[in-house]
Each structure stands twice: as structure tokens, then as C-alpha cells.
FIKOLZA-1660 file (N, C-alpha, C; in steps of 0.1 Angstrom, whole numbers, plus 5000, padded with zeros to 4 digits):
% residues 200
   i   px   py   pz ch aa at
   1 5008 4988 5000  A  X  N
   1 5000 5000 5000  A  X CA
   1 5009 5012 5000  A  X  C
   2 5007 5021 4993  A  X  N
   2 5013 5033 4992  A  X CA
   2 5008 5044 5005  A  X  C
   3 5019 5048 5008  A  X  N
   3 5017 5056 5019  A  X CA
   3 5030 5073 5015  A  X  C
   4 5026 5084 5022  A  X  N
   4 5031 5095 5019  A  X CA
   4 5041 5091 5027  A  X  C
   5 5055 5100 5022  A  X  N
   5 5064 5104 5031  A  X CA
   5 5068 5116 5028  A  X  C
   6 5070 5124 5018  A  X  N
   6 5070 5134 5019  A  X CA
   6 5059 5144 5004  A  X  C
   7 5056 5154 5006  A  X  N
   7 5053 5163 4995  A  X CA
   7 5050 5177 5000  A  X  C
   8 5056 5178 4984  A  X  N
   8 5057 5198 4984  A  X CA
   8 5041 5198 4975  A  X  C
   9 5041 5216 4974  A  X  N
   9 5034 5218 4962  A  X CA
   9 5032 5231 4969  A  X  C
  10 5026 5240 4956  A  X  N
  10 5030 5254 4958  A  X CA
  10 5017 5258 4942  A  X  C
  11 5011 5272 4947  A  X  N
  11 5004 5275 4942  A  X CA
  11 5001 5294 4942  A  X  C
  12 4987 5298 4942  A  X  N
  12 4978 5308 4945  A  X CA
  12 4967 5308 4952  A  X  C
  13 4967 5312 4963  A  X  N
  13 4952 5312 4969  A  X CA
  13 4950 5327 4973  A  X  C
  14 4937 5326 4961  A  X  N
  14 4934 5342 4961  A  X CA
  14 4947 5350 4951  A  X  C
  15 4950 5360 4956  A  X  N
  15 4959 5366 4954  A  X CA
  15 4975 5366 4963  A  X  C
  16 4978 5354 4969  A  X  N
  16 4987 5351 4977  A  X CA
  16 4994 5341 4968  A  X  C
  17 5011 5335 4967  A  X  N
  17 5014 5330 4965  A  X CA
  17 5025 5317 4976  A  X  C
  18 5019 5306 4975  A  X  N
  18 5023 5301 4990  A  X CA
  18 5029 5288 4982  A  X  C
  19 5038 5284 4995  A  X  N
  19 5038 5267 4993  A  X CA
  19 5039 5261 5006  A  X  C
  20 5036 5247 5004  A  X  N
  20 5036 5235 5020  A  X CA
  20 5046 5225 5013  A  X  C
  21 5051 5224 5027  A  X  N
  21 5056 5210 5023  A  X CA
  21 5056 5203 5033  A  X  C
  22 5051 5189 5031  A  X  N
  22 5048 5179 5048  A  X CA
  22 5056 5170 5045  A  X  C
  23 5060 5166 5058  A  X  N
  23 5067 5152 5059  A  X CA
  23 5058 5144 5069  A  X  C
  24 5056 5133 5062  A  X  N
  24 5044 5123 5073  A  X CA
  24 5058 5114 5084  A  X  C
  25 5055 5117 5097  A  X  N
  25 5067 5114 5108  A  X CA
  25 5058 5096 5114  A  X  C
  26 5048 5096 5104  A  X  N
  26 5043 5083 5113  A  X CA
  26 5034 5084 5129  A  X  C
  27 5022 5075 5128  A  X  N
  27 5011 5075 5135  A  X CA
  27 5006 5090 5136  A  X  C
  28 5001 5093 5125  A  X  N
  28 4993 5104 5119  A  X CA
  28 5001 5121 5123  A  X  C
  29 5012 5118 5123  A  X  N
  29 5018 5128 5129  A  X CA
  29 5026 5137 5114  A  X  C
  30 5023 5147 5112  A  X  N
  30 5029 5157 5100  A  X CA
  30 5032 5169 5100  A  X  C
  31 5048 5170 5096  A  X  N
  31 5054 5180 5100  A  X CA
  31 5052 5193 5092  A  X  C
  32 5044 5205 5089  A  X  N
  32 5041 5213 5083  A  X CA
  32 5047 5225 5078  A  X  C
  33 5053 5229 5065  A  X  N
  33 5060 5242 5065  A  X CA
  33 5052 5249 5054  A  X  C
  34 5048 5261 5061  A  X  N
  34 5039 5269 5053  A  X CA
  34 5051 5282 5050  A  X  C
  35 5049 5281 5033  A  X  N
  35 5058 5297 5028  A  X CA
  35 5045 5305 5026  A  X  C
  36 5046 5315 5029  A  X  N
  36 5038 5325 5022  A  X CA
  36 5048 5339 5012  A  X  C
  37 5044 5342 5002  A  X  N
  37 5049 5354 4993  A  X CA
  37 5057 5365 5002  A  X  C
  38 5068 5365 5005  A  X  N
  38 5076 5378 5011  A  X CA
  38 5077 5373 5023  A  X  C
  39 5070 5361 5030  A  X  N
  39 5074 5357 5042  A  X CA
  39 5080 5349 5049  A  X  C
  40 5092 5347 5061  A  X  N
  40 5093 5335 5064  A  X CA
  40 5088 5325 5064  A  X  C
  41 5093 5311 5066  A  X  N
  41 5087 5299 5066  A  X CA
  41 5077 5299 5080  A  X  C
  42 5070 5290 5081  A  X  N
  42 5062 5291 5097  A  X CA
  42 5065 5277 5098  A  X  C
  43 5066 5266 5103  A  X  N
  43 5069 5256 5103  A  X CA
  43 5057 5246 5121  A  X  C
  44 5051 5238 5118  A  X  N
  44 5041 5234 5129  A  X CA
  44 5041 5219 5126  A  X  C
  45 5036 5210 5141  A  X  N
  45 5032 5196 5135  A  X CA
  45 5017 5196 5139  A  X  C
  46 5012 5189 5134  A  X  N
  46 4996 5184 5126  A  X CA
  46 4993 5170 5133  A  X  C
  47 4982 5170 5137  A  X  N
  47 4981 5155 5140  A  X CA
  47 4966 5152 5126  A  X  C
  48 4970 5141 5115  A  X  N
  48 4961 5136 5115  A  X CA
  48 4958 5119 5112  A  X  C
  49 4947 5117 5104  A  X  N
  49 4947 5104 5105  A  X CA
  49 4961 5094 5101  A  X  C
  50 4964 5082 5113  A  X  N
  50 4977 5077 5111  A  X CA
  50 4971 5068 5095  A  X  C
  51 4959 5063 5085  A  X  N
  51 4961 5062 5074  A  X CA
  51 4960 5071 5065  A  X  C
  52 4961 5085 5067  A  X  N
  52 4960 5093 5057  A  X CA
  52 4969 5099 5046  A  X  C
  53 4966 5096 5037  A  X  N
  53 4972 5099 5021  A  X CA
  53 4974 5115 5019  A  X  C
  54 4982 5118 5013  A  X  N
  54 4982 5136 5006  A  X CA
  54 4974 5130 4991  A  X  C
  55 4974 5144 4987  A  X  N
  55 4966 5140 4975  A  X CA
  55 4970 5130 4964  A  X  C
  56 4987 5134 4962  A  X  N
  56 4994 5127 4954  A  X CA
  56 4996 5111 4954  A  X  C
  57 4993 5109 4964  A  X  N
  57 4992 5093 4971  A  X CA
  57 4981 5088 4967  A  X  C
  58 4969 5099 4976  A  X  N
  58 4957 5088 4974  A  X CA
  58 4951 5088 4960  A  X  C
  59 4958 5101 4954  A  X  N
  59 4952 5098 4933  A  X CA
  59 4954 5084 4930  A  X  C
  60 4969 5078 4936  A  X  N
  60 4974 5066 4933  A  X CA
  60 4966 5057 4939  A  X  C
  61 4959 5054 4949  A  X  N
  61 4952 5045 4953  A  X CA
  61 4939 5047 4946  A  X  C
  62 4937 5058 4948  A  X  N
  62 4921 5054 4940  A  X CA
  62 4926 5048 4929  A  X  C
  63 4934 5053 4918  A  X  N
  63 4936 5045 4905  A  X CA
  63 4939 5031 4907  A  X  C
  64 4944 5022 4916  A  X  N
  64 4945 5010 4923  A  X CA
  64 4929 5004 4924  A  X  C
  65 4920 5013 4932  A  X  N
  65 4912 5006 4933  A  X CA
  65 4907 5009 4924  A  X  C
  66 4901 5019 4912  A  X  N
  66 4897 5019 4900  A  X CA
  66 4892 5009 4890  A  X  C
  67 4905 4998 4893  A  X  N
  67 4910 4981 4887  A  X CA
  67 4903 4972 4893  A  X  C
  68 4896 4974 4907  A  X  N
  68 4893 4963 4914  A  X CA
  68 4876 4961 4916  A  X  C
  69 4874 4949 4920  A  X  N
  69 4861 4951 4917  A  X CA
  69 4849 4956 4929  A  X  C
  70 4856 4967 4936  A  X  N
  70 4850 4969 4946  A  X CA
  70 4839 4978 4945  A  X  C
  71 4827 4983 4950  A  X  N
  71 4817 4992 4944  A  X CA
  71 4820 5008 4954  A  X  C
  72 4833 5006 4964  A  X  N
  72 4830 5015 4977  A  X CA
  72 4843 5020 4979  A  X  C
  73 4850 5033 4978  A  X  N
  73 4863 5030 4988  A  X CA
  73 4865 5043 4998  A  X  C
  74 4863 5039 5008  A  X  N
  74 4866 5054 5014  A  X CA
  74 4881 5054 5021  A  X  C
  75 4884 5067 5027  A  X  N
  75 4898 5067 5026  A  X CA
  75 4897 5081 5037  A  X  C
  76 4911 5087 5040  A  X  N
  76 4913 5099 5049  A  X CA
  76 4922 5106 5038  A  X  C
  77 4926 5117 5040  A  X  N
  77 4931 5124 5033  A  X CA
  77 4936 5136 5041  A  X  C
  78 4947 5143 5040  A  X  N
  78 4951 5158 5047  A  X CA
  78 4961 5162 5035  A  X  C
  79 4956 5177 5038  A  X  N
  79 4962 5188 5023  A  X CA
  79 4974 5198 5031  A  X  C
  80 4970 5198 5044  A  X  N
  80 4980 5204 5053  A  X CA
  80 4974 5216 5061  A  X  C
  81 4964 5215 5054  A  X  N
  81 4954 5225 5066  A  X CA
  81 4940 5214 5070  A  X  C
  82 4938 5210 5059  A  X  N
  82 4924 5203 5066  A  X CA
  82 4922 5188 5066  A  X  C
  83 4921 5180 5076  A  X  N
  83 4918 5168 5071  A  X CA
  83 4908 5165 5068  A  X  C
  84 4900 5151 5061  A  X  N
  84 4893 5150 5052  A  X CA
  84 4887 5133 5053  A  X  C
  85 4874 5130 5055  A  X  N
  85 4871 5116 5047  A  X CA
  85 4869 5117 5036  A  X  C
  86 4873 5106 5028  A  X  N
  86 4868 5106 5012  A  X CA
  86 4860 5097 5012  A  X  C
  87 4849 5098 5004  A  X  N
  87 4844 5081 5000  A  X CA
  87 4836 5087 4989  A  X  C
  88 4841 5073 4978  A  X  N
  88 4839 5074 4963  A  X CA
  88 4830 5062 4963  A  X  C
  89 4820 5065 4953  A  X  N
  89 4810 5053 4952  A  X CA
  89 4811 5050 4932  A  X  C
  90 4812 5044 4933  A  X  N
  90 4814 5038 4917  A  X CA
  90 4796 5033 4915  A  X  C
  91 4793 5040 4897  A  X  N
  91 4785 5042 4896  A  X CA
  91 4776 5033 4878  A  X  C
  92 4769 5039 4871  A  X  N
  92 4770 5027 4864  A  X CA
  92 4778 5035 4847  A  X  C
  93 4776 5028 4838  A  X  N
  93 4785 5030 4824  A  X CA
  93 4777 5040 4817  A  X  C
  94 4782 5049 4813  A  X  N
  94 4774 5061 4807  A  X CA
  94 4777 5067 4796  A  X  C
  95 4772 5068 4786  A  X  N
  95 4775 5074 4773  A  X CA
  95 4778 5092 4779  A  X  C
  96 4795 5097 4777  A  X  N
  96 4793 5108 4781  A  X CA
  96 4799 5121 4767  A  X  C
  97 4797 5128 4766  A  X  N
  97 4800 5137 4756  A  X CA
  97 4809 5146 4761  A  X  C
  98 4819 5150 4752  A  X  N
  98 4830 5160 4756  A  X CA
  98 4833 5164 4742  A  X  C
  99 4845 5179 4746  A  X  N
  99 4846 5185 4737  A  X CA
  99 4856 5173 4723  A  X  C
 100 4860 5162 4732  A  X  N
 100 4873 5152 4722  A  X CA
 100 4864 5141 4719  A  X  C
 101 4849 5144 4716  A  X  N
 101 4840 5132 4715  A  X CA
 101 4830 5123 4725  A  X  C
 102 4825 5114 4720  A  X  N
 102 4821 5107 4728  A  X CA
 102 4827 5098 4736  A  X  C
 103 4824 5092 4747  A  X  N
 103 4830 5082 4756  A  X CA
 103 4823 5072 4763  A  X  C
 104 4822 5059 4764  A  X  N
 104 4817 5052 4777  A  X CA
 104 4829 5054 4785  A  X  C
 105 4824 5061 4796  A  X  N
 105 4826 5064 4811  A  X CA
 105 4820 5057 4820  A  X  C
 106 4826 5055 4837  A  X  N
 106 4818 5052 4841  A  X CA
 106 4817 5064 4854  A  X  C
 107 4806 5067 4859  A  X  N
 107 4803 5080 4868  A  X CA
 107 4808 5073 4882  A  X  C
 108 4814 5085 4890  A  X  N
 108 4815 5086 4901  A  X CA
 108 4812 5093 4912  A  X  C
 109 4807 5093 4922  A  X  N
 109 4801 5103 4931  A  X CA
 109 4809 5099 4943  A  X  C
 110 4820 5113 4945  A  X  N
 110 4825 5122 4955  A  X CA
 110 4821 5125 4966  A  X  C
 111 4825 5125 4979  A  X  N
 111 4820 5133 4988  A  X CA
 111 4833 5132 4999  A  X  C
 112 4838 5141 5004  A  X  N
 112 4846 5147 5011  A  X CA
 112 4841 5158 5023  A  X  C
 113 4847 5153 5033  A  X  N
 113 4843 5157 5045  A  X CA
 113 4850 5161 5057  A  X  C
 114 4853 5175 5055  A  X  N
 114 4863 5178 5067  A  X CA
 114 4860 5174 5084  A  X  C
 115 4869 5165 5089  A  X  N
 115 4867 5164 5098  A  X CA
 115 4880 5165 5114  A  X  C
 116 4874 5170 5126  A  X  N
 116 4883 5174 5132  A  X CA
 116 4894 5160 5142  A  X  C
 117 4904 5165 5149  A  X  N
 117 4908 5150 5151  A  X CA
 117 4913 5154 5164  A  X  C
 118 4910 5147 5177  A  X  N
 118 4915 5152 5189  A  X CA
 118 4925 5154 5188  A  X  C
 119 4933 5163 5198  A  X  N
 119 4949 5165 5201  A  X CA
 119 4954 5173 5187  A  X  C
 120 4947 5174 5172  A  X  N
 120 4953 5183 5166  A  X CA
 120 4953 5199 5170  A  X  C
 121 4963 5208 5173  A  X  N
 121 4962 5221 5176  A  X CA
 121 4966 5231 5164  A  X  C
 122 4966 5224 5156  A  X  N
 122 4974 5238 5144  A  X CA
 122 4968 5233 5134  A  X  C
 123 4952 5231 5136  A  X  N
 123 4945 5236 5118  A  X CA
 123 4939 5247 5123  A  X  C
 124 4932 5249 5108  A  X  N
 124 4928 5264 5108  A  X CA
 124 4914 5266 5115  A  X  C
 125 4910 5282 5114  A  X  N
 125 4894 5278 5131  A  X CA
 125 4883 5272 5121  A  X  C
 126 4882 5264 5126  A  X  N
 126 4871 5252 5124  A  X CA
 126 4861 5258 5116  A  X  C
 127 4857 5253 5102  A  X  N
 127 4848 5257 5094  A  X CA
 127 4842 5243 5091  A  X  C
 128 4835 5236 5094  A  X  N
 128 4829 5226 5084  A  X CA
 128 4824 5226 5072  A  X  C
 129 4826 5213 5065  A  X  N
 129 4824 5217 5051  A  X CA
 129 4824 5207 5043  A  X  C
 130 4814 5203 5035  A  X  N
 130 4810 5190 5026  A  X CA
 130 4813 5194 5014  A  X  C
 131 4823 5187 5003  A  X  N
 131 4820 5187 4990  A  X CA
 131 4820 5175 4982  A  X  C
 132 4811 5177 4976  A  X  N
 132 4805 5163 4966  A  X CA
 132 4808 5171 4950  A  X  C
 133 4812 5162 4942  A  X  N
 133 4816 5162 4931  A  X CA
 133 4809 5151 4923  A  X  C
 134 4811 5150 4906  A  X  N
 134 4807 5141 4904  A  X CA
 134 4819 5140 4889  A  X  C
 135 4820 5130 4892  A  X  N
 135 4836 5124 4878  A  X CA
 135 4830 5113 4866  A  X  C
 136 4835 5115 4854  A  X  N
 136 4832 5104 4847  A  X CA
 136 4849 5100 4841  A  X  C
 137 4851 5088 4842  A  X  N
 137 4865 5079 4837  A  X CA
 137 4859 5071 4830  A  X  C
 138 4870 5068 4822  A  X  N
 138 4871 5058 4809  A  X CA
 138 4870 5045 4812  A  X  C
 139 4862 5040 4810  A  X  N
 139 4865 5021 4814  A  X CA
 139 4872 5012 4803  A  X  C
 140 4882 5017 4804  A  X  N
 140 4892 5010 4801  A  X CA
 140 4907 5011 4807  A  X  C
 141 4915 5005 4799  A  X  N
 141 4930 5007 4809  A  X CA
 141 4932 5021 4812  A  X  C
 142 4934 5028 4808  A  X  N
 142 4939 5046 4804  A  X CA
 142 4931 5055 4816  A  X  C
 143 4920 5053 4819  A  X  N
 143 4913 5053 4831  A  X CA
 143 4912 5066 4828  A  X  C
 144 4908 5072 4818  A  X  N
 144 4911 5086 4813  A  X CA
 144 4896 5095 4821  A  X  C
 145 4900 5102 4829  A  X  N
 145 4887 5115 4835  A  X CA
 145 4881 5123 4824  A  X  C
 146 4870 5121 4820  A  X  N
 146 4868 5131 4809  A  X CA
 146 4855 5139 4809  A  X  C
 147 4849 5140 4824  A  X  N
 147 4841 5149 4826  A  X CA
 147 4837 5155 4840  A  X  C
 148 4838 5158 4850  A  X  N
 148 4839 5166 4860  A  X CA
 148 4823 5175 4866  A  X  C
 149 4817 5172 4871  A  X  N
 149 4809 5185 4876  A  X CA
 149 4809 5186 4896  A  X  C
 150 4810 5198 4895  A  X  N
 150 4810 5201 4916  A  X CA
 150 4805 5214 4914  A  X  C
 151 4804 5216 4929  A  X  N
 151 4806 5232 4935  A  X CA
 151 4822 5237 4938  A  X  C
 152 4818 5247 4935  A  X  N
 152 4832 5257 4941  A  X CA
 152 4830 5269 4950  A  X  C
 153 4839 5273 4954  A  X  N
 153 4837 5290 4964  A  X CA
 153 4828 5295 4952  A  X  C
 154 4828 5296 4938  A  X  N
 154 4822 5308 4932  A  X CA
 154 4810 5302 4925  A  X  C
 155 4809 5292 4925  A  X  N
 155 4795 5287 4918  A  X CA
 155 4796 5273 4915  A  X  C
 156 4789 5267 4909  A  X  N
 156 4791 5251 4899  A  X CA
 156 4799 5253 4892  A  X  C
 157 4806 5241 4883  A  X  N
 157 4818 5241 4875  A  X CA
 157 4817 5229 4867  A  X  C
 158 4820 5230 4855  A  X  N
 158 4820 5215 4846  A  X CA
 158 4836 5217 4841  A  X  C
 159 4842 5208 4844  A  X  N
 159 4855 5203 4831  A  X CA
 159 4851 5195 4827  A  X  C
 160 4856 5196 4813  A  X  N
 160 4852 5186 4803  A  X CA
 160 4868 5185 4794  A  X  C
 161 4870 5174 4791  A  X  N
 161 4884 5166 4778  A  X CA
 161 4877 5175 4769  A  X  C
 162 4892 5183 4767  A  X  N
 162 4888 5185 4752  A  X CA
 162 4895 5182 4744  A  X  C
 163 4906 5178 4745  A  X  N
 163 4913 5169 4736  A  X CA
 163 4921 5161 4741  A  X  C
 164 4932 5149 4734  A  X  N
 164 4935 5138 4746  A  X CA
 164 4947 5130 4734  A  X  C
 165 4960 5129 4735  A  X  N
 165 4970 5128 4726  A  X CA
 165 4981 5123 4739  A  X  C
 166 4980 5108 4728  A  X  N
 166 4994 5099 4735  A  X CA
 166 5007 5104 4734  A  X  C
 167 5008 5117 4725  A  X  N
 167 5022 5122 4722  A  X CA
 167 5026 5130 4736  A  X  C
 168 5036 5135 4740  A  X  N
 168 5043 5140 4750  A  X CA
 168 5038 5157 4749  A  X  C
 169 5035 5165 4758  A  X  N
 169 5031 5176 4759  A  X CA
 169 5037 5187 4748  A  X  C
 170 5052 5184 4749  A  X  N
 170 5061 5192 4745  A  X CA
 170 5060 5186 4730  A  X  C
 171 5055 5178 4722  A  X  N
 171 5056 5177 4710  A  X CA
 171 5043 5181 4704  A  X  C
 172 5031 5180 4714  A  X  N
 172 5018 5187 4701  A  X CA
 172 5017 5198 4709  A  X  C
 173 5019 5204 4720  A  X  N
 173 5022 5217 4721  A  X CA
 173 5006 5226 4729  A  X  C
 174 4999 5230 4733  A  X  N
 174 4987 5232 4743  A  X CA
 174 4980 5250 4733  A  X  C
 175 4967 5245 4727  A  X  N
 175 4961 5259 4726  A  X CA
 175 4947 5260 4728  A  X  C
 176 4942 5269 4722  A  X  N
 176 4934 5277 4729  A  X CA
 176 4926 5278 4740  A  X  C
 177 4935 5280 4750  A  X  N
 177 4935 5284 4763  A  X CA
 177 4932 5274 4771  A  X  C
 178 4936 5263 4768  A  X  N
 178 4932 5250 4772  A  X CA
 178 4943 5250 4787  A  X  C
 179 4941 5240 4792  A  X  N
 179 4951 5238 4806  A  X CA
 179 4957 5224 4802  A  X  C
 180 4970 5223 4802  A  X  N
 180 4978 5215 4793  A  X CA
 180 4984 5205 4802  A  X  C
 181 4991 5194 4803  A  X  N
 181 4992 5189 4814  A  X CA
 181 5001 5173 4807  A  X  C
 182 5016 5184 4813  A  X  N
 182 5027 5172 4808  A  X CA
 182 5029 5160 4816  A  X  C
 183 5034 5148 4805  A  X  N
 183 5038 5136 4814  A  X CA
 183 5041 5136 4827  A  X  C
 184 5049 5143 4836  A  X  N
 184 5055 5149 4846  A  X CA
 184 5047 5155 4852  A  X  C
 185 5034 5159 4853  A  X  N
 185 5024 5164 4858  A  X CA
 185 5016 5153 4871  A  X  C
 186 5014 5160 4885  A  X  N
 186 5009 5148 4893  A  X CA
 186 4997 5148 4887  A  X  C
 187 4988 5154 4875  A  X  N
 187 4980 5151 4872  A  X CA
 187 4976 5142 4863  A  X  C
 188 4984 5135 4858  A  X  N
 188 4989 5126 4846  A  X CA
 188 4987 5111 4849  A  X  C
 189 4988 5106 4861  A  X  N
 189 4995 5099 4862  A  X CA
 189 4981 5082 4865  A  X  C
 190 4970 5093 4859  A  X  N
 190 4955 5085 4857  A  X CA
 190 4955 5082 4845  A  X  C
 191 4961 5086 4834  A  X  N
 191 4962 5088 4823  A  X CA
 191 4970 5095 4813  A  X  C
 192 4971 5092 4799  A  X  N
 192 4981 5100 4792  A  X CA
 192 4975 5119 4792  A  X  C
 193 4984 5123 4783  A  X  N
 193 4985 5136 4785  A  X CA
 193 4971 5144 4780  A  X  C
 194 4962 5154 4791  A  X  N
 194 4952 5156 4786  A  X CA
 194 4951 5176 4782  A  X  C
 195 4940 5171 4770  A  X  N
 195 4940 5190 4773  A  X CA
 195 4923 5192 4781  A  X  C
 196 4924 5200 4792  A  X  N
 196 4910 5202 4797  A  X CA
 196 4902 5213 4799  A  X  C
 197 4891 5217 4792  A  X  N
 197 4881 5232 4793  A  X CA
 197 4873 5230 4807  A  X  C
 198 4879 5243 4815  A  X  N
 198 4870 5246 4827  A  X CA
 198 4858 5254 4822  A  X  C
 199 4845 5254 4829  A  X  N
 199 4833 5260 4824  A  X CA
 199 4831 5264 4839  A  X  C
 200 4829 5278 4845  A  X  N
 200 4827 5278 4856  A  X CA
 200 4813 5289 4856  A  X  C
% end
């Protein structure tokens, strides 16, 4: 079973430019370094679930269980501020439409659930908060995601494939305003290289 031991990642929230990087120390314990834009590091440990995955982990398990013939998998999850139950429900085979054509997919329904864990003192003040999603993947080997619908802070949201090439990012090259997404991508690694239209 795949388990975290360490991960970075670094982004925008809002107009802030930040990064975390956790090291999992074993029996739910994670050591946290938050950068923010122009400021020292802050550095804190986290208590959460001793089986919980980062994201980059548990993409890899779900794709694990993806293969198997299970109808159920729920899981824990921490991003470095909030921990999380997941549980994915596999759903039935659906003719789905995208901008790169048609697909049999099969649907999935999401739901994630922040939840608090004694003895942790350094998440952020307590907001509860459910999000449910709904995903369609390819049933086949390639396990390719090719349709998306949730909520967001600013409204509903559909991504949809709009296009989808076994060639390497860097050789057919990403346009019209598409979000491009090289072999090397942790987002890749469900599938070959995709191009995807956000609709928000």
C-alpha cells in the first residue's frame, strides 16, 4: 500500500502565492511548512489520520482501486490544513459527451468531508464543510477522467476533455486556452497527456 512520506506543492490562493511541504513522521503525525509570498517559513506539526494519504498518494490509490472490483472506497486524506474523509461510490457505464467526443465512462460520486481530530492544535478555526463532486472515467485501461461536475467557492463548474494525445506535451504543444498537462504532471499519472476546458 502506498503511503506518503514526503510532499511539496506550491500554488495561488486568492491573490497570495504560498507553498507547504509535509513530511508524514508516522502514526498520523505531519510536520508542516507553510511559505507564504515575502514571508518567512512558519513551520508546525499536525496531527492527522495515522492512514492518511496527501493527495498525490491517494490519486494513486484510488487509480489502484479503479481496477478492482470493489463498488465502495473510502479513505482519509490531509492537504496540510484540513483533514478529510473521502468516500467514492462507483456508479454505472454512461455514454458521456466531451469537447474530444464521445465516451463510455463510468460516473463517480464524491463526497469529502472535513473532519476534526483530537489532540490536533494547528488547523485552521474550524469551518465545516462537505464537498461532493461528480467524475466520469474511461473504462478502460487509460482510466482517462473526461468529465467533471462540483461546486466551488464561486459557483458550479463542469470540466470537460477537450482533447487527449498519447504524444508527449512538448511535442503537440497546448492551445486555445486550454490547461495542458505534461507527462510529469501529478496530474497525469491517471492517464496519458490531457488537454481540459474549465466552464465555471
Amino acid at each position: 500500500t502506498l503511503r506518503p512520506l514526503t510532499m511539496q506543492r506550491s500554488g495561488t490562493n486568492g491573490s497570495v502565492d504560498r507553498s507547504v511541504a509535509m513530511t508524514f513522521k508516522g502514526k498520523g503525525r505531519v510536520d508542516v511548512t507553510l511559505t507564504l509570498a515575502g514571508q518567512k517559513p512558519r513551520s508546525y506539526r499536525r496531527l492527522t489520520d495515522p492512514n492518511a494519504f496527501d493527495a498525490v498518494s491517494g490519486l494513486y490509490d484510488i487509480r489502484a482501486w479503479l481496477l478492482s472490483g470493489e463498488s465502495q472506497r473510502e479513505m482519509a486524506l490531509f492537504d496540510g490544513a484540513w483533514s478529510r474523509t473521502v468516500q467514492i461510490t462507483k456508479g454505472p457505464i454512461e455514454d458521456v459527451w466531451t469537447l474530444a467526443g464521445w465516451f463510455k465512462a463510468r460516473r463517480f460520486e464524491v463526497k469529502a468531508e472535513r473532519v476534526r481530530l483530537r489532540g490536533d492544535r494547528g488547523q485552521p478555526r474550524w469551518q465545516p464543510r462537505t464537498e461532493r463532486f461528480t467524475a466520469w472515467v474511461t473504462e478502460d485501461d487509460q482510466l482517462v477522467p473526461v468529465k467533471l461536475l462540483g461546486e466551488t467557492p464561486v459557483g458550479p463548474a463542469e470540466v470537460l476533455l477537450e482533447s487527449r494525445s498519447l504524444r508527449p506535451a512538448a511535442e503537440r504543444g497546448a492551445g486555445g486556452g486550454a490547461v495542458s498537462h505534461s507527462p510529469r504532471s501529478s496530474a497525469t499519472f491517471l492517464s496519458p497527456p490531457l488537454n481540459l476546458l474549465i466552464h465555471a
